[in-house]
VEXVODREN-471159 format. One record per residue: residue number from 0; residue in three letters; x, y, z of N, C-alpha, C in turn. Coordinates in steps of 0.05 Angstrom, whole numbers. Each point is the difference from the previous one (the first is absolute). Layout:
+------+------+--------+--------+--------+--------+--------+--------+--------+--------+--------+
: resi : resn :    n.x :    n.y :    n.z :   ca.x :   ca.y :   ca.z :    c.x :    c.y :    c.z :
+------+------+--------+--------+--------+--------+--------+--------+--------+--------+--------+
:  NUM :  ALA :      X :      Y :      Z :      X :      Y :      Z :      X :      Y :      Z :
...
+------+------+--------+--------+--------+--------+--------+--------+--------+--------+--------+
This chain:
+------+------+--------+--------+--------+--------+--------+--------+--------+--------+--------+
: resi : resn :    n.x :    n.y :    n.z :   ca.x :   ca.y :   ca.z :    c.x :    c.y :    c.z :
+------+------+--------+--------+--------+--------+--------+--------+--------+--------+--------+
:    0 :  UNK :     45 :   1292 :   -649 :     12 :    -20 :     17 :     23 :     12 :     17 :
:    1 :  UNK :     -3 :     -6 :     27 :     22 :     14 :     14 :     28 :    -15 :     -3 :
:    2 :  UNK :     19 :     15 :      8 :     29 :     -6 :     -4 :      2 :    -27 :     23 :
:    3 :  UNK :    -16 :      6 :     19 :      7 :    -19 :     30 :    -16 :    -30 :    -15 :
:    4 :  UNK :    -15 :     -4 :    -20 :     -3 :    -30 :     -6 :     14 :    -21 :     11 :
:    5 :  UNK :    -14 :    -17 :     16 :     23 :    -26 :      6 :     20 :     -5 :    -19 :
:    6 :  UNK :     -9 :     -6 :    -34 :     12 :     -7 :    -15 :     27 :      8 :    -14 :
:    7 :  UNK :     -7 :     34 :      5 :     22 :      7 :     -2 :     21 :     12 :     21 :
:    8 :  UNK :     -6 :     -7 :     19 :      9 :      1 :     27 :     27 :    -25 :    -10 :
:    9 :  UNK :    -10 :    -19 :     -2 :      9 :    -30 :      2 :      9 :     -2 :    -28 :
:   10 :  UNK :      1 :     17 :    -20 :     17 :     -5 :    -22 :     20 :     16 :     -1 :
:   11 :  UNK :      0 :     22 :     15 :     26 :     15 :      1 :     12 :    -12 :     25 :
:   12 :  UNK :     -2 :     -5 :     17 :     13 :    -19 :     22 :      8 :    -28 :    -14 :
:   13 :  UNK :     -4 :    -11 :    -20 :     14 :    -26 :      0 :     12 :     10 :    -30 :
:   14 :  UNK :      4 :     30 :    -17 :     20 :      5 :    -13 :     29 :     17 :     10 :
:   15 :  UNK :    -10 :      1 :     27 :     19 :     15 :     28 :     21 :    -24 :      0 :
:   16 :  UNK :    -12 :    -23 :      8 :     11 :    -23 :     10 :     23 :    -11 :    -18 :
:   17 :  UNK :    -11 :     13 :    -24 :     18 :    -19 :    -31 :     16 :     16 :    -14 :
:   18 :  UNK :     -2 :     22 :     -3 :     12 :     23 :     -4 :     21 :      1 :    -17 :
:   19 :  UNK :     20 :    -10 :     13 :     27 :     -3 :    -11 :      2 :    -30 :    -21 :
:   20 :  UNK :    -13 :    -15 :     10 :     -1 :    -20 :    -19 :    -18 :      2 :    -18 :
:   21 :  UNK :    -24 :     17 :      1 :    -10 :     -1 :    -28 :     13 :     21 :    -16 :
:   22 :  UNK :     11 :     16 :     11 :     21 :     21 :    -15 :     17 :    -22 :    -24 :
:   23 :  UNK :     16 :    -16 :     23 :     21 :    -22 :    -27 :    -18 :    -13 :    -16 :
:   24 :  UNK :    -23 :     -8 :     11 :    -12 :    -14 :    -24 :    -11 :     13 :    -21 :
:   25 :  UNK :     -7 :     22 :     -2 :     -9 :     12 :    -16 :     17 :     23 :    -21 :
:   26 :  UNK :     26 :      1 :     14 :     27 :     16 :    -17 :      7 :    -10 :    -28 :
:   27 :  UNK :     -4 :      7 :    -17 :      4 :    -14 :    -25 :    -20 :     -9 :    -16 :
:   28 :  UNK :    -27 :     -5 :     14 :    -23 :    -19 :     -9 :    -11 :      5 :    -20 :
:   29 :  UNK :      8 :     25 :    -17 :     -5 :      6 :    -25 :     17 :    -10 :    -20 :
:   30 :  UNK :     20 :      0 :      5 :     20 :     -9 :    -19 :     -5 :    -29 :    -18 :
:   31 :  UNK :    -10 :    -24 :     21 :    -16 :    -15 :    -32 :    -27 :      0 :     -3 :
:   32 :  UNK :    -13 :     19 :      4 :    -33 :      4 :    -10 :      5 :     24 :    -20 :
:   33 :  UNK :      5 :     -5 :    -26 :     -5 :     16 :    -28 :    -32 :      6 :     -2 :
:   34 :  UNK :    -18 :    -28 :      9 :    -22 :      9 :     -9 :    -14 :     26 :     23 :
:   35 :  UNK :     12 :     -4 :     19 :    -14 :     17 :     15 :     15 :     28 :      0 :
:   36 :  UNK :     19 :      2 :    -10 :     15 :     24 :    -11 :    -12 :     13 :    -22 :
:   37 :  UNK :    -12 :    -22 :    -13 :    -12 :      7 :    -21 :    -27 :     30 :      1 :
:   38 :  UNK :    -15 :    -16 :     27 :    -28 :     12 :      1 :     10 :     22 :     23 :
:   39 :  UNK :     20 :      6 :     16 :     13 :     24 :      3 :      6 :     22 :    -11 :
:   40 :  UNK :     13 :     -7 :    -13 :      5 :     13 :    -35 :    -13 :     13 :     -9 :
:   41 :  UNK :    -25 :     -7 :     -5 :    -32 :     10 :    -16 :    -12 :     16 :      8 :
:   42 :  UNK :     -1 :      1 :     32 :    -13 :      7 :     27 :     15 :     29 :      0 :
:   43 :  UNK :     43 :      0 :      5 :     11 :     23 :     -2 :     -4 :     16 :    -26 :
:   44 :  UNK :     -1 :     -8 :    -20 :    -11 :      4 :    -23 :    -26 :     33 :     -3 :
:   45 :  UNK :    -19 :    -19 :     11 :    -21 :     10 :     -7 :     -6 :     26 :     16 :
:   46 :  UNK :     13 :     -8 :     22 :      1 :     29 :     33 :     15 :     12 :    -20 :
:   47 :  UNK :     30 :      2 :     -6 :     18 :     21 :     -7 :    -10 :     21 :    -24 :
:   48 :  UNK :    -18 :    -17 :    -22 :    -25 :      8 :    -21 :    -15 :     24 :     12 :
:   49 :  UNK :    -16 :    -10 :      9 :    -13 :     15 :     27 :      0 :     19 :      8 :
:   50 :  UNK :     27 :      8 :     16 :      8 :     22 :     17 :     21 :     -1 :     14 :
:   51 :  UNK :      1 :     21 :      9 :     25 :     -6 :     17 :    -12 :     -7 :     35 :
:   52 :  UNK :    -19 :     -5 :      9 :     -7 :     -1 :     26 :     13 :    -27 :      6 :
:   53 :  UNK :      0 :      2 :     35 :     16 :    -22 :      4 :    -20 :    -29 :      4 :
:   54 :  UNK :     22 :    -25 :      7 :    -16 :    -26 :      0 :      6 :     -9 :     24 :
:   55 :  UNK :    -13 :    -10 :     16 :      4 :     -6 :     40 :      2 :    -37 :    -11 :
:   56 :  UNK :     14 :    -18 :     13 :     -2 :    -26 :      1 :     -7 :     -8 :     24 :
:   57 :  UNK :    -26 :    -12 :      2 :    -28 :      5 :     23 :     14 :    -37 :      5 :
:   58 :  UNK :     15 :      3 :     32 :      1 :    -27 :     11 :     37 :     -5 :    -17 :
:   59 :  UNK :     12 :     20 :     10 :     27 :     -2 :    -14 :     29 :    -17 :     11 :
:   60 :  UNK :     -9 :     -9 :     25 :     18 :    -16 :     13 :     30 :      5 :      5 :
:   61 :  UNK :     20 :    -14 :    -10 :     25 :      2 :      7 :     10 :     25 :    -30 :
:   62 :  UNK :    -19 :      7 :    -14 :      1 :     23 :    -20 :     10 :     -5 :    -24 :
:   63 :  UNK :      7 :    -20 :    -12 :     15 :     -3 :    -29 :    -14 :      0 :    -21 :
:   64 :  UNK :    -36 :     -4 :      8 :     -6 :      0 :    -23 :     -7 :     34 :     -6 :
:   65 :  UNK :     -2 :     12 :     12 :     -3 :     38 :      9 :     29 :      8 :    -18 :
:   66 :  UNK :     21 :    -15 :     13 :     22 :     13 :    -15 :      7 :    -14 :    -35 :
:   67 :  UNK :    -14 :    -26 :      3 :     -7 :     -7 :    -37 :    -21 :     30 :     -9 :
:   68 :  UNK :    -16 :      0 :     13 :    -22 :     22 :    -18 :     24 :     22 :    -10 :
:   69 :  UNK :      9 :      5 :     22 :     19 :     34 :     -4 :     20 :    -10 :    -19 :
:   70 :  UNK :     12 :    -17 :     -5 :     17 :    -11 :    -19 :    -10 :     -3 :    -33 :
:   71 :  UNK :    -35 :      2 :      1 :    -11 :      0 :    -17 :     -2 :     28 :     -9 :
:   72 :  UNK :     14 :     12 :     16 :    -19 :     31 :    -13 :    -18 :      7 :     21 :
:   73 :  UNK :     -3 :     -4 :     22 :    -22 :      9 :     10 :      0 :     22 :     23 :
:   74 :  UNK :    -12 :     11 :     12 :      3 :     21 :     32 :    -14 :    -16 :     16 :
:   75 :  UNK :      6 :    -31 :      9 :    -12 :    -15 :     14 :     18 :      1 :     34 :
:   76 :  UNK :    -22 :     -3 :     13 :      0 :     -1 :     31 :    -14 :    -24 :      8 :
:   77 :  UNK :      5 :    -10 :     23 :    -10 :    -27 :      8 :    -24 :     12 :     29 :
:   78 :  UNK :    -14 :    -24 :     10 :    -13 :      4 :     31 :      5 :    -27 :     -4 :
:   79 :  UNK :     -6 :    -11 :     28 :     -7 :    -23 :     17 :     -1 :      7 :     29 :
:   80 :  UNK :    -13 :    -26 :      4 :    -18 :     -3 :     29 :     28 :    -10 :     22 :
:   81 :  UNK :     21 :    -11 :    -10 :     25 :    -16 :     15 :     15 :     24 :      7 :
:   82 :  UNK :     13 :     12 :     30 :     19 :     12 :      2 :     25 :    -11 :      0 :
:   83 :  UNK :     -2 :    -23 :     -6 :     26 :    -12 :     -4 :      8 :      9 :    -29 :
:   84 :  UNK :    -13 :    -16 :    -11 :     -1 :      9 :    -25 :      1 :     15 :    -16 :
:   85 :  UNK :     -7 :     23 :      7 :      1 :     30 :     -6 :     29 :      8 :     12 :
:   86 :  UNK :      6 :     -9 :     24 :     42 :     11 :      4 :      5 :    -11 :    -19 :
:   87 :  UNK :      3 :    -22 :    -14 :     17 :    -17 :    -15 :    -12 :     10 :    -18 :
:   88 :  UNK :    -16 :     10 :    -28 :      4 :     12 :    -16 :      9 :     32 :      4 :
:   89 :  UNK :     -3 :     10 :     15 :     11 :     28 :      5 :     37 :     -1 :     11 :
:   90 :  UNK :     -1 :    -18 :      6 :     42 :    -12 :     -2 :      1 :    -14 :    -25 :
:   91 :  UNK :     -9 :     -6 :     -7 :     10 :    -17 :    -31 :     -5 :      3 :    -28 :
:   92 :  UNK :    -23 :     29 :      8 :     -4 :     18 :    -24 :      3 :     30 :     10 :
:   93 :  UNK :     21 :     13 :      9 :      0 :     20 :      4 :    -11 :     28 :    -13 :
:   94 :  UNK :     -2 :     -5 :    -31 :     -7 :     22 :    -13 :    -31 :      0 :     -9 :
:   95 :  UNK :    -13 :    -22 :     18 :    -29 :      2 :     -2 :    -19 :      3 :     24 :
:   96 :  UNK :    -18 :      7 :     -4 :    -20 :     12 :     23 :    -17 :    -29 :      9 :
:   97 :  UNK :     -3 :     -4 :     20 :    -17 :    -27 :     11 :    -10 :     15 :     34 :
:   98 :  UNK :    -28 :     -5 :     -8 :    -18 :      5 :     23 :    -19 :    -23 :     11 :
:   99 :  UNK :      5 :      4 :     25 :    -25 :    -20 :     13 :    -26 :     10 :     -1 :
:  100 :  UNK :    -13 :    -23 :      3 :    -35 :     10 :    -11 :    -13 :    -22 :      0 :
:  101 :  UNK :    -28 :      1 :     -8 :    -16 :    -14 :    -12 :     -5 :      1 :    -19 :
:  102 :  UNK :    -14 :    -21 :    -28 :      0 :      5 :    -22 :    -39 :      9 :      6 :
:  103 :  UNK :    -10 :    -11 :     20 :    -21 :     19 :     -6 :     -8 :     21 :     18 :
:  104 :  UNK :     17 :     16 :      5 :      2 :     34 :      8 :     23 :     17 :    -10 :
:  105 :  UNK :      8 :     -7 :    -23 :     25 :     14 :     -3 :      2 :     23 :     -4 :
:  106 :  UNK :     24 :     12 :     14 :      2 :     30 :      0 :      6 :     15 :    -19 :
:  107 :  UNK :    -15 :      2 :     -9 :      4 :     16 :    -30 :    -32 :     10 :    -13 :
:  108 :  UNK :      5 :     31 :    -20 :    -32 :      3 :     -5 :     -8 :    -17 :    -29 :
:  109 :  UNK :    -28 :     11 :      0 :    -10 :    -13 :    -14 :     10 :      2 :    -35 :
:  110 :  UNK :      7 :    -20 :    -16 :      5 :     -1 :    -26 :     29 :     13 :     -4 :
:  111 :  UNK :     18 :     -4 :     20 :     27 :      7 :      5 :     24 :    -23 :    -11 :
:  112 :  UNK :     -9 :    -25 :    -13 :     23 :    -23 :    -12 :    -18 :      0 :    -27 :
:  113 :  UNK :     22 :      2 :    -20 :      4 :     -5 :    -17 :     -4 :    -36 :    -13 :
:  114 :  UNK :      9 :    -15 :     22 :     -5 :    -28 :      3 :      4 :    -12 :     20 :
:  115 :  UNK :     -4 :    -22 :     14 :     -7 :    -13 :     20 :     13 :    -28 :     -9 :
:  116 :  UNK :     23 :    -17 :     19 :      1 :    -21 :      3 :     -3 :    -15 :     22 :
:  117 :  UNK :    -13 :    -30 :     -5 :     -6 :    -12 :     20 :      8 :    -28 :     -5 :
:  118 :  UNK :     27 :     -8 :      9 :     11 :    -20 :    -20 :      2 :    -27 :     32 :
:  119 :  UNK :    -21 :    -18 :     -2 :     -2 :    -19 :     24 :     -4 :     21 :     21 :
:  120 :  UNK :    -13 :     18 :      1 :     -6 :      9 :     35 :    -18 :      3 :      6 :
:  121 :  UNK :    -24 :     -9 :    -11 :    -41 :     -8 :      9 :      5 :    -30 :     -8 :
:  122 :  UNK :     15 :    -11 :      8 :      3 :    -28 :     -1 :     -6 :    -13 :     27 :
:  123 :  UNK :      5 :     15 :     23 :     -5 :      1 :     32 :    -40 :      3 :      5 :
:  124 :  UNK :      1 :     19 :    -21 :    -30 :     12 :     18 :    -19 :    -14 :     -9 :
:  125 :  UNK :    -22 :     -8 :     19 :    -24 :    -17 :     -3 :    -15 :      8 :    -19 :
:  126 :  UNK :    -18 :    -15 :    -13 :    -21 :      4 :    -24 :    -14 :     13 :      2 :
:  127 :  UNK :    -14 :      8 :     27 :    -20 :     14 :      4 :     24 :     31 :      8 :
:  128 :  UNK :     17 :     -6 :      5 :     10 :     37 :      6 :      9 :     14 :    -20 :
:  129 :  UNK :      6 :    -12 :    -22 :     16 :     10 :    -27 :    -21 :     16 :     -6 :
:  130 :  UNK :    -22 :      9 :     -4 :    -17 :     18 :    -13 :     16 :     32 :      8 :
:  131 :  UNK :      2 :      1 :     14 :      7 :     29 :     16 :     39 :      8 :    -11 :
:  132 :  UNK :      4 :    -25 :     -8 :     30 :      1 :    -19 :     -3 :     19 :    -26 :
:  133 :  UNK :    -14 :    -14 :    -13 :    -11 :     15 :    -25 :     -4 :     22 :     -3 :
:  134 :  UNK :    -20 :      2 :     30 :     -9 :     35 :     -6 :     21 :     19 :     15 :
:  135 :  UNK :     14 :     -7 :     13 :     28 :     15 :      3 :     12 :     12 :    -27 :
:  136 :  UNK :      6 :    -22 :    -15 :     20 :     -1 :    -29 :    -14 :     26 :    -13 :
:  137 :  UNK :    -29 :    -20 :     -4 :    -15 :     24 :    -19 :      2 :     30 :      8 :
:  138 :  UNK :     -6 :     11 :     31 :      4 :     18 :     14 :     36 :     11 :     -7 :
:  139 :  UNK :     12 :    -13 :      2 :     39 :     22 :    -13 :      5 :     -4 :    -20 :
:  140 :  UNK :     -5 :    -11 :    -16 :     11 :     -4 :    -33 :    -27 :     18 :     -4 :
:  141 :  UNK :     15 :     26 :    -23 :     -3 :      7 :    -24 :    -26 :     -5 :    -23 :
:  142 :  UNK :    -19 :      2 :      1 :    -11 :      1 :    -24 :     17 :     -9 :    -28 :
:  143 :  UNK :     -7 :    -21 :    -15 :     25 :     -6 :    -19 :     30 :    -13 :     11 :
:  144 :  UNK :      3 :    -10 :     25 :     17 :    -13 :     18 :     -3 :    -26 :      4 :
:  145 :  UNK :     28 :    -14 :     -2 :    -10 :    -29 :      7 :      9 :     -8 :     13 :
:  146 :  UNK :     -7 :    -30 :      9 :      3 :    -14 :     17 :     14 :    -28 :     -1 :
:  147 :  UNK :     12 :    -13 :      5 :     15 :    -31 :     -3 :     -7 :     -8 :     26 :
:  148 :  UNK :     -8 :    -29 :     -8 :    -10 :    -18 :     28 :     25 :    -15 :     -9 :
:  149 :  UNK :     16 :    -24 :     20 :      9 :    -26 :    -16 :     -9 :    -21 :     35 :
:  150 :  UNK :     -8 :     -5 :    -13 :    -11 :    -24 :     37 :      1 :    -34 :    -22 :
:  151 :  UNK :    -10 :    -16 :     17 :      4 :    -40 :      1 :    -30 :      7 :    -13 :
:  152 :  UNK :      5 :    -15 :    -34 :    -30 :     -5 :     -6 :    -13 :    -26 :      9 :
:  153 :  UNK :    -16 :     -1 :      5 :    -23 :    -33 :     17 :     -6 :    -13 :    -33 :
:  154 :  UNK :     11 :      4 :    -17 :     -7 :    -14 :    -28 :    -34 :     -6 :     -7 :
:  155 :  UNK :    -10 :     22 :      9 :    -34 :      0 :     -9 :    -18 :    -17 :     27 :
:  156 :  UNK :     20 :    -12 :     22 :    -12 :     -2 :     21 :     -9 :     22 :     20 :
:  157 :  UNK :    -24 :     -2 :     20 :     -2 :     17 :     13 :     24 :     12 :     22 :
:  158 :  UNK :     -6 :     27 :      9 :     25 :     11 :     20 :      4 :    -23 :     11 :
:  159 :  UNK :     32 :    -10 :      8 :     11 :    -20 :     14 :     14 :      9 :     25 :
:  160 :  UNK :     -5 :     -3 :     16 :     31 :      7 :     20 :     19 :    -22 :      7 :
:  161 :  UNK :     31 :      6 :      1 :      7 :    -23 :      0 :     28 :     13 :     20 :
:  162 :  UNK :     20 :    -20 :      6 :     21 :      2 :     25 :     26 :     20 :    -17 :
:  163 :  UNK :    -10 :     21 :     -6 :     30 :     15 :     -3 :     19 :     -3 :     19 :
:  164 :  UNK :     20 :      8 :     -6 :     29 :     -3 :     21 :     -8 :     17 :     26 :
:  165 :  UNK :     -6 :     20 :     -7 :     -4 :     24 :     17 :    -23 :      3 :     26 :
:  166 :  UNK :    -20 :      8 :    -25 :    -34 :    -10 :     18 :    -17 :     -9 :    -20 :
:  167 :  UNK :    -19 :    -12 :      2 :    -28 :     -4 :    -10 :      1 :     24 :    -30 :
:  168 :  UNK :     -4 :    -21 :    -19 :     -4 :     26 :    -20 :    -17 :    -12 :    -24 :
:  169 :  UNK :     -4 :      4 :    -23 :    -29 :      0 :    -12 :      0 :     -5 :    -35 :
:  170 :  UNK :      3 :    -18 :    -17 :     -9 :     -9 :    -22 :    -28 :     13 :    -14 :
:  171 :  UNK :      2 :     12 :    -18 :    -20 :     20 :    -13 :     -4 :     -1 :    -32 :
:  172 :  UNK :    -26 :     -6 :    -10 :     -6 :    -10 :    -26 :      8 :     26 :    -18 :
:  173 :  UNK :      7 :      0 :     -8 :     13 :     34 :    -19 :    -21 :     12 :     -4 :
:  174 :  UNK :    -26 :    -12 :    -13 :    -28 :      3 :     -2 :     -8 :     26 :     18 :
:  175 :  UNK :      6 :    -22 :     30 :    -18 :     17 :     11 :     16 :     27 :     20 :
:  176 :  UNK :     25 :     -3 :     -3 :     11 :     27 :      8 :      1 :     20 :    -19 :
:  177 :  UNK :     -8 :      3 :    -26 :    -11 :     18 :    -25 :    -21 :      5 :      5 :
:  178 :  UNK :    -26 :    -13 :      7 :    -20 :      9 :      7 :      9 :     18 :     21 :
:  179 :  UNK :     10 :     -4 :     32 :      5 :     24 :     13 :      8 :     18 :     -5 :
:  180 :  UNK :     20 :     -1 :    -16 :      4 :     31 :    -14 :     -6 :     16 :    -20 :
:  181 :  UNK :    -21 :    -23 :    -14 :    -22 :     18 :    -14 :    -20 :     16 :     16 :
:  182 :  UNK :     -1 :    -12 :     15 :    -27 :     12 :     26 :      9 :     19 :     17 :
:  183 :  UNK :     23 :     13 :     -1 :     17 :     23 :      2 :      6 :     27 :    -19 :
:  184 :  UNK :    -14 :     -5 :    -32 :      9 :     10 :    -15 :     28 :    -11 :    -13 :
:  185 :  UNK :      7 :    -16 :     -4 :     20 :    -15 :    -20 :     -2 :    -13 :    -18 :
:  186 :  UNK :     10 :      2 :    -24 :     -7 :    -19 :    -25 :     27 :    -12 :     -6 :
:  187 :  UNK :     -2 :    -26 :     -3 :     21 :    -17 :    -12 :     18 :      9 :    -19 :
:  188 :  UNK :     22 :     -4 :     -3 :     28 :     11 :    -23 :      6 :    -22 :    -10 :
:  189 :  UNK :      9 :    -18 :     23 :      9 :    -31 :     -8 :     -7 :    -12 :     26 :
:  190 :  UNK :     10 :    -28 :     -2 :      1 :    -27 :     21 :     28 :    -11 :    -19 :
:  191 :  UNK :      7 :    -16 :     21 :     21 :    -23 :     -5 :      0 :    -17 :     22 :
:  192 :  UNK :      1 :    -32 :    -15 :      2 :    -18 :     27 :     31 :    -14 :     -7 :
:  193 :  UNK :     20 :      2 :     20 :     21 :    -26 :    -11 :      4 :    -18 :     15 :
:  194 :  UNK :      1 :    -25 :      1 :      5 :    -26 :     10 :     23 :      4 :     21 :
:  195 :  UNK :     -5 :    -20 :     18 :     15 :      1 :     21 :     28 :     -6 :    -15 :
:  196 :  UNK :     26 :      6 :     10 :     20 :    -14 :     -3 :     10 :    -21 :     16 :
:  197 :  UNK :     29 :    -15 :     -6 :      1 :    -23 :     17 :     -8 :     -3 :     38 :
:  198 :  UNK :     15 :     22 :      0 :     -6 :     12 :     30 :    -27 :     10 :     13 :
:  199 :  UNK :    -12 :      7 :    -17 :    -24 :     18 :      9 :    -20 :    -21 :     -5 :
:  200 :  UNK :    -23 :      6 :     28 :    -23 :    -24 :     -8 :    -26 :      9 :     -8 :
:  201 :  UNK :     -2 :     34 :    -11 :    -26 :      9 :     -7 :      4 :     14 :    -22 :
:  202 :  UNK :    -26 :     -1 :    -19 :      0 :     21 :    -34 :      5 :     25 :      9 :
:  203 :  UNK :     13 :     12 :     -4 :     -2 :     31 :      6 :    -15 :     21 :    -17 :
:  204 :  UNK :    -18 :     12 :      2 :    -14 :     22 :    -16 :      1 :     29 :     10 :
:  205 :  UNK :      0 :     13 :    -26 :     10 :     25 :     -3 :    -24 :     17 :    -10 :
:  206 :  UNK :    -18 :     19 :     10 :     -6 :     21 :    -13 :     -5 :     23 :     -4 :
:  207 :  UNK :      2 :     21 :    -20 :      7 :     29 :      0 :    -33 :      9 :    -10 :
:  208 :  UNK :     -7 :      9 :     16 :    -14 :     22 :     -7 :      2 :     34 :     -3 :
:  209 :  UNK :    -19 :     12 :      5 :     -3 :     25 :    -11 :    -23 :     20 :     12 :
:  210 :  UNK :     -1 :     23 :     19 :     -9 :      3 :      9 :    -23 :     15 :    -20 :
:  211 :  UNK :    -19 :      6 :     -7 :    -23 :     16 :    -10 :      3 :     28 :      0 :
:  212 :  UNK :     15 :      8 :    -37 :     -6 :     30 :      8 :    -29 :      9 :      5 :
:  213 :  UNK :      2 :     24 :     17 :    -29 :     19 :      0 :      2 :     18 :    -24 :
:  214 :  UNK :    -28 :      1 :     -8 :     -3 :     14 :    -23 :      9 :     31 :      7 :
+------+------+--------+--------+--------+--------+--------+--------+--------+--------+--------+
């Protein structure tokens, strides 16, 4: 899939636009999600087990969750598609590396991350384009490397798209985004779904896989 996609033409242009305000909204946003700290946790965990190779946070935005990884222990670096977004984590995380890119051409060789996060950023891309996501991942993570998705679960409904703040973005049965990354070479570690909170109006699901050692 080329980088020039309408879609992502028009998703980095309307995270241009917001920039600074999704920066404030998102500063802190860990601080009351334990559960989702939780499955962070498991994820830095199991990389640092592992090896020492580093972990890229694929779709990293205003960068805090890049600088949670490295807070975990990790040699994490961010990309995204927003040049906005990418100044503002490279001023507001100075001691970390953030590159523009695409998550499916990224510059880097093959089986070079140790782990892969993708925490809400294939939440934008259409149902039919996500295939070519996967086989990116599979392509830079590691043999024995994993992966964390966390995206809006559709609660066993089919893909939904519905009015994010931002642009158009996408409701996904946990189901069947495990199947895609089984069909990549990935096997399940865990899932987790947690309930919206008062504020939030969708289940959120979480899951870690594992890329397929080669014999």
């Amino acid at each position: 899939m080329a980088e020039t996609s309408p879609y992502l033409t028009e998703t980095a242009a309307a995270y241009d636009a917001v920039a600074q305000l999704y920066t404030d909204f998102t500063r802190g946003s860990l601080d009351r999600l334990p559960v989702d700290r939780a499955i962070l946790a498991v994820f830095a965990e199991l990389v640092r087990t592992d090896g020492p190779r580093p972990v890229a946070e694929a779709g990293c935005g205003p960068g805090h969750m890049t600088a949670h990884l490295r807070d975990l222990g990790l040699d994490a670096f961010g990309i995204d598609l927003s040049p906005a977004l990418i100044d503002i984590a490279r001023r507001e995380h100075p001691g970390l590396r953030f590159e523009l890119g695409s998550m499916t051409a990224m510059d880097m060789a093959d089986g070079e991350l140790g782990g892969l996060l993708s925490w809400y950023s294939l939440i934008h891309v259409p149902p039919s384009e996500l295939p070519p996501y996967f086989a990116e991942f599979r392509r830079v993570i590691a043999p024995g490397g994993h992966l964390l998705l966390g995206f809006f679960e559709s609660e066993g409904d089919p893909v939904q798209p519905f009015d994010h703040r931002v642009t158009t973005a996408y409701r996904w049965p946990i189901d069947a985004l495990a199947d895609l990354a089984r069909g990549e070479e990935f096997v399940e570690v865990a899932r987790m779904l947690r309930e919206p909170l008062e504020d939030e109006r969708f289940r959120r699901g979480h899951l870690l896989m594992r890329r397929v050692r080669t014999s």
